[in-house]
N, C-alpha and C positions, 0 to 999 in steps of 0.2 A: 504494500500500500504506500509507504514511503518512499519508494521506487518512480510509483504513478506516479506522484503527487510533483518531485521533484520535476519530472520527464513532462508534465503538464506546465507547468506553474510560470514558467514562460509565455504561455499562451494568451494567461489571465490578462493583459493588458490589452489583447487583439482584442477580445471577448466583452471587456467591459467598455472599451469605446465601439463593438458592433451594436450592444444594444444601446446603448446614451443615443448614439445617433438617429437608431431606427427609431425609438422614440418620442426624438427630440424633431424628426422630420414628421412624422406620423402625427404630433400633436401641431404643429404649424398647419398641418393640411387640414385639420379637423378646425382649427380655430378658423383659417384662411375659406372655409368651405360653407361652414355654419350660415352665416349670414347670408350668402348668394341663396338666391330665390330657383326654388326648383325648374329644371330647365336650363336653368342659365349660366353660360359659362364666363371662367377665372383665368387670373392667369397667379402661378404662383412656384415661387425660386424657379423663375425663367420655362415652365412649363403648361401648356395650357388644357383648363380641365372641364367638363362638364357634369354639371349635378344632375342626378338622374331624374325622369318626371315620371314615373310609374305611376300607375293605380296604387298600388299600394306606398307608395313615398306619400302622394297625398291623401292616401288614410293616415299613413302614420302622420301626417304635419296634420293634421284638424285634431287629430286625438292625443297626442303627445307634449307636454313639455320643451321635453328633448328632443324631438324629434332624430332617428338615423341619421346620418347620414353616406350619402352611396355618392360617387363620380365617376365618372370615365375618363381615363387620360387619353387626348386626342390625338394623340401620336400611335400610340399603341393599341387603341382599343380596347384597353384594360380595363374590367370594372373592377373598383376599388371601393372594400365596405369600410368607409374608412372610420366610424364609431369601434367597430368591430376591431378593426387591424389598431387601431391607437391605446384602445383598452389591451387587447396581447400584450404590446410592445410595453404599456408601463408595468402589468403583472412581472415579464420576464425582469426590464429593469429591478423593478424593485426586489426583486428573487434573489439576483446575481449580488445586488448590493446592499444587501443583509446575510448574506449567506459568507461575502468577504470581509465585510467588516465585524462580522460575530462571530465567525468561525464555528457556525452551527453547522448542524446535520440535515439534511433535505426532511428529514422525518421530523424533526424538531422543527420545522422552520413552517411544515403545512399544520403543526399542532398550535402554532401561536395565536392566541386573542387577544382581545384588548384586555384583558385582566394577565398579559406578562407582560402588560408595561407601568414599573412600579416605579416610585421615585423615592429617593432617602434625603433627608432634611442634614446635612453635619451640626454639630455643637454652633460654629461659626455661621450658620443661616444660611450656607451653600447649597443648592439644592444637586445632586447628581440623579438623571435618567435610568434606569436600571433596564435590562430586559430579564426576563426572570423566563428560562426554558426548564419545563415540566421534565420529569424524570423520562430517558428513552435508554440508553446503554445501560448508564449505571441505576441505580435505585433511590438516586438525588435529585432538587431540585437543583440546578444551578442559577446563578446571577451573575448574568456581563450589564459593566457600566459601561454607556452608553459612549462611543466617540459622537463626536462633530457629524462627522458623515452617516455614522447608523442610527444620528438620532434625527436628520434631514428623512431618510429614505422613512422611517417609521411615521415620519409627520406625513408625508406625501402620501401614507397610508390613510391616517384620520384625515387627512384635508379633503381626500375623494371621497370617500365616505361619508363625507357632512357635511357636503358641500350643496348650496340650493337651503340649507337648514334641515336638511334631514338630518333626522339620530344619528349615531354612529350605531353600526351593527359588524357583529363579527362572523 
């Protein structure tokens, strides 16, 4: 396992700027796409797109909130679910980047809820973020204090979640 890990562990920086990007381009197209009126085409980081008009887009826009949404890039002819593809993209993100900054287990990391993120008060009024992962190998609970970056990726967790003012749910 030590062996893998080594023989891998070069690769971790390919990996975590493939997803940063794919979700950082995925969330532009969904911001940049949102507001165009169904039917009507964009143009966006130099490429141009059209929002789709189905029967069913505009059931989903009279009945939805949030409505989908769907485009086709005009070059390609690609349709692109792009609600769909921008949610993937930040699950994976945020997977890789709790998984490298905690140094957890995939199994520990689909066990976590909003009740393993605890906080500790010090003597001095400092507060530290804890993530507190449920017993899976050994027969313990463990606590990791939170870095800078794994306590960003866990926000970006409650942020989507309750966002619009809905609850948080886990």
């Amino acid at each position: 396992m030590a062996d893998r890990t080594r023989v891998r562990q070069p690769l971790l920086p390919v990996l975590v700027r493939h997803v940063e990007e794919r979700y950082e381009r995925l969330a532009s197209l969904l911001e940049a796409a949102s507001p165009v009126p169904l039917g009507e085409s964009f143009e966006h980081q130099g490429r141009r797109f059209t929002r789709t008009n189905s029967r069913e887009d505009r059931r989903r826009a009279t009945i939805l909130a949030e409505p989908t949404v769907r485009v086709t890039d005009d070059a390609t002819g690609e349709l692109i679910h792009v609600t769909m593809a921008e949610d993937s993209a930040f699950w994976e993100w945020v997977a890789v980047e709790i998984l490298r900054h905690s140094g957890i287990r995939v199994e520990e990391l689909v066990e976590l809820t909003h009740l393993s993120i605890r906080q500790y008060e010090r003597p001095n009024g400092e507060v530290i973020a804890l993530l507190v992962i449920a017993p899976s190998k050994s027969e313990r609970e463990r606590v990791i204090p939170m870095s800078a970056e794994l306590f960003h990726a866990v926000a970006q967790i409650i942020r989507r979640h309750t966002r619009n003012g809905q609850r948080f749910r886990s």
